[in-house]
Residue frames as qw, qx, qy, qz and C-alpha x, y, z in Angstrom:
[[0.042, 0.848, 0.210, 0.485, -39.30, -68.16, 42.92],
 [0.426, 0.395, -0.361, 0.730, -37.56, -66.15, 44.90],
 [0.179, -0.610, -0.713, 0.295, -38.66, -64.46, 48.04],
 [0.017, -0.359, 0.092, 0.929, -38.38, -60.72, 46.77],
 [0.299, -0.125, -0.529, -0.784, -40.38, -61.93, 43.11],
 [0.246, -0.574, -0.773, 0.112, -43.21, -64.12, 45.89],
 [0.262, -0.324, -0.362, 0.834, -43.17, -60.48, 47.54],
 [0.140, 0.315, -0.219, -0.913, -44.23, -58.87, 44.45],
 [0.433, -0.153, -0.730, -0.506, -46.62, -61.28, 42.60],
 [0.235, -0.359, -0.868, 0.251, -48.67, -62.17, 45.80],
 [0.075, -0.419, -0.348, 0.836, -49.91, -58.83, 45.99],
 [0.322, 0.220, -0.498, -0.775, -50.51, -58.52, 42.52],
 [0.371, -0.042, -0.853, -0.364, -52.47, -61.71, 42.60],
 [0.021, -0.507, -0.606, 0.612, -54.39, -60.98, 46.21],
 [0.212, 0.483, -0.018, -0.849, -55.51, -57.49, 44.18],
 [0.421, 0.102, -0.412, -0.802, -57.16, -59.66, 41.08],
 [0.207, -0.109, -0.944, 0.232, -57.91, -62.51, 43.45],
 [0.101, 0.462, 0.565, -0.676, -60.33, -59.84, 45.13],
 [0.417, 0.284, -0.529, -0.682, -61.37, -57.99, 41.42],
 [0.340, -0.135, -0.883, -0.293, -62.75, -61.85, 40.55],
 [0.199, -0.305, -0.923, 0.126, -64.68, -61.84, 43.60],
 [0.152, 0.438, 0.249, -0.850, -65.85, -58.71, 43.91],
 [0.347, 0.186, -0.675, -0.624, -67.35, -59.71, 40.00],
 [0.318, -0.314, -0.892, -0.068, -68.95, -63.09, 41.06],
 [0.063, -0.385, -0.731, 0.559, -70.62, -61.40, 43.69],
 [0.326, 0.450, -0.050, -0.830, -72.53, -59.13, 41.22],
 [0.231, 0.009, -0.815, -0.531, -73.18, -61.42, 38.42],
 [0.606, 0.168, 0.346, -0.697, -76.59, -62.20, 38.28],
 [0.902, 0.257, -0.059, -0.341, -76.92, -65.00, 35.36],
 [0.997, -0.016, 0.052, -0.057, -75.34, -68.11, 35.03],
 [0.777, 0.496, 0.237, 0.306, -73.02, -67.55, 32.32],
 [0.287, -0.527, -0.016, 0.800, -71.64, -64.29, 33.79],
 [0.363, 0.389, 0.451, 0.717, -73.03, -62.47, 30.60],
 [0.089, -0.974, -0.198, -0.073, -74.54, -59.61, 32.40],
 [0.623, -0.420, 0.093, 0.653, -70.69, -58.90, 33.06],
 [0.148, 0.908, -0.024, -0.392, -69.75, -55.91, 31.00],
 [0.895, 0.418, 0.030, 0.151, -67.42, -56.29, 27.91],
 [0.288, 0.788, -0.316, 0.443, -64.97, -53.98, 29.40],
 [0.634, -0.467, 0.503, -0.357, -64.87, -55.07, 32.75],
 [0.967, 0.143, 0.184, -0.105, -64.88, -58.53, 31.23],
 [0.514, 0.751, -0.178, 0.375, -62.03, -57.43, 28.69],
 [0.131, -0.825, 0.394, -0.382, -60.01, -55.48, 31.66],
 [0.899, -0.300, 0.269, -0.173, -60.46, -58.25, 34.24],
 [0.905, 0.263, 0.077, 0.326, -59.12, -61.21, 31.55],
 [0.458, 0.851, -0.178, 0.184, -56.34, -58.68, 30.71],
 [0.146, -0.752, 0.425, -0.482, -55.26, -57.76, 33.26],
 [0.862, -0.299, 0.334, -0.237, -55.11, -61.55, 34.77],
 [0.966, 0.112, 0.080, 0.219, -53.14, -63.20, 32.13],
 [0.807, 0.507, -0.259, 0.156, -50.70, -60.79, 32.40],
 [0.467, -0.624, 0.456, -0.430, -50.18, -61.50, 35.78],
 [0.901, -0.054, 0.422, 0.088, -49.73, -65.43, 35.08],
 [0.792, 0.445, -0.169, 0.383, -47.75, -65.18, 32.53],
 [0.276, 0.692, -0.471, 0.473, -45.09, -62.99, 34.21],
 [0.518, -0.626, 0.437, -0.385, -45.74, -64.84, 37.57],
 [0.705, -0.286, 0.649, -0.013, -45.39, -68.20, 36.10],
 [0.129, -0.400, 0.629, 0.653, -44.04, -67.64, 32.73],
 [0.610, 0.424, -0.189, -0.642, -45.59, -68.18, 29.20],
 [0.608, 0.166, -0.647, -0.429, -44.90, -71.67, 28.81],
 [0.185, -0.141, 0.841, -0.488, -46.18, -72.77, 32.23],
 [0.034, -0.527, -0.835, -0.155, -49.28, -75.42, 32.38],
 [0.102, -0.575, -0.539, 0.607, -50.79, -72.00, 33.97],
 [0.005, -0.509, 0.460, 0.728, -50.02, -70.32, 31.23],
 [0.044, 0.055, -0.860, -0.506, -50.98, -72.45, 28.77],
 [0.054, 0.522, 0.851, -0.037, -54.32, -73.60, 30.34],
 [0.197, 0.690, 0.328, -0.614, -55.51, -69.63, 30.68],
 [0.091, 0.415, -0.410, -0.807, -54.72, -69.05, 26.82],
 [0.017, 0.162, 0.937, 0.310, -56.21, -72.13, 25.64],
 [0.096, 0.560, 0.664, -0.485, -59.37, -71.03, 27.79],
 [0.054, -0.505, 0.094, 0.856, -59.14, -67.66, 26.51],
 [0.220, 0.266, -0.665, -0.662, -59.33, -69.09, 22.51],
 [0.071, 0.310, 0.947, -0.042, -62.29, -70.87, 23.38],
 [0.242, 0.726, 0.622, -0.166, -64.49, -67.78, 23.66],
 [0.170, 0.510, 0.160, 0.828, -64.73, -64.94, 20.99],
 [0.017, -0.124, 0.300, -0.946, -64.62, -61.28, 22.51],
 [0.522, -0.361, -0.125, -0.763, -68.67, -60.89, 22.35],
 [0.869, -0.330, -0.358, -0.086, -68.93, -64.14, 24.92],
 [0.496, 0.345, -0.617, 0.505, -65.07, -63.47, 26.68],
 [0.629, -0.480, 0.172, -0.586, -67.46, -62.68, 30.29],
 [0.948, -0.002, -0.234, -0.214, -67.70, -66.79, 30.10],
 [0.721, 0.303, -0.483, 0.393, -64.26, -67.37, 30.18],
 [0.443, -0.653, 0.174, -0.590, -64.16, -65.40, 34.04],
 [0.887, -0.405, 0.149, -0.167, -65.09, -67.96, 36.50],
 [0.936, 0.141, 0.046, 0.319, -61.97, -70.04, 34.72],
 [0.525, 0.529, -0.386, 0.544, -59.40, -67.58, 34.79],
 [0.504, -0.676, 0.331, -0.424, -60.23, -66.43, 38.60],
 [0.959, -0.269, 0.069, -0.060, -59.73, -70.38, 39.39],
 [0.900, 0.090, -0.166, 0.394, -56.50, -70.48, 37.96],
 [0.035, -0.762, 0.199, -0.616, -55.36, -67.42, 39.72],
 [0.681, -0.577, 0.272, -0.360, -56.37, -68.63, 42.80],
 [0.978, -0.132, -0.012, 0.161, -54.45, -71.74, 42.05],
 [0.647, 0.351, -0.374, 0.564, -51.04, -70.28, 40.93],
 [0.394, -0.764, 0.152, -0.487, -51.44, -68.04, 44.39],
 [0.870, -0.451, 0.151, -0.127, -51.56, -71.21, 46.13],
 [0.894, 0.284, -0.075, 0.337, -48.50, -72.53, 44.16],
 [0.282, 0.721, -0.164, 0.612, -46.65, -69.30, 44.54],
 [0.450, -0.656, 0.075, -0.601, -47.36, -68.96, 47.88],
 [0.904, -0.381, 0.151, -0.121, -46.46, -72.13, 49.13],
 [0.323, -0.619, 0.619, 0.360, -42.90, -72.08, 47.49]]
């Protein structure tokens, strides 16, 4: 990656890095299902398509958040949370470290 596209995706991925945690710190049950469906909805959206365009659509990063993703139907997608924040936080590190 370049150091102009590391310039631009680290920022993007610091800004839902904080979004995830600013979430965990509010959940209240287990499962994250007191999360909202929009918030829940927005969040996820707005996360995969920040991996995909930071580490393309047919990266393992890629691949593992969709796979996640098709595990839970919309009324349960809250669940799926905790797991996309982690792999965020991992491609960061990837991205971040060259």
């Amino acid at each position: 990656m370049t150091n102009s596209l590391t310039a631009v995706v680290l920022p993007q991925l610091d800004e839902l890095i904080v979004k995830f945690e600013e979430i965990k710190k509010r959940k209240r049950e287990w499962d994250w299902s007191d999360i909202e469906g929009d918030e829940a909805s927005g969040f996820i959206a707005a996360a995969l398509a920040a991996i995909h365009r930071a580490a393309g659509v047919n990266s393992p990063f890629a691949k593992q958040s969709d796979e996640i993703i098709g595990q839970y139907p919309a009324d349960f997608r809250s669940q799926a949370i905790p797991h996309i924040g982690g792999i965020l936080k991992s491609l960061r590190h990837d991205v971040a470290s060259g």
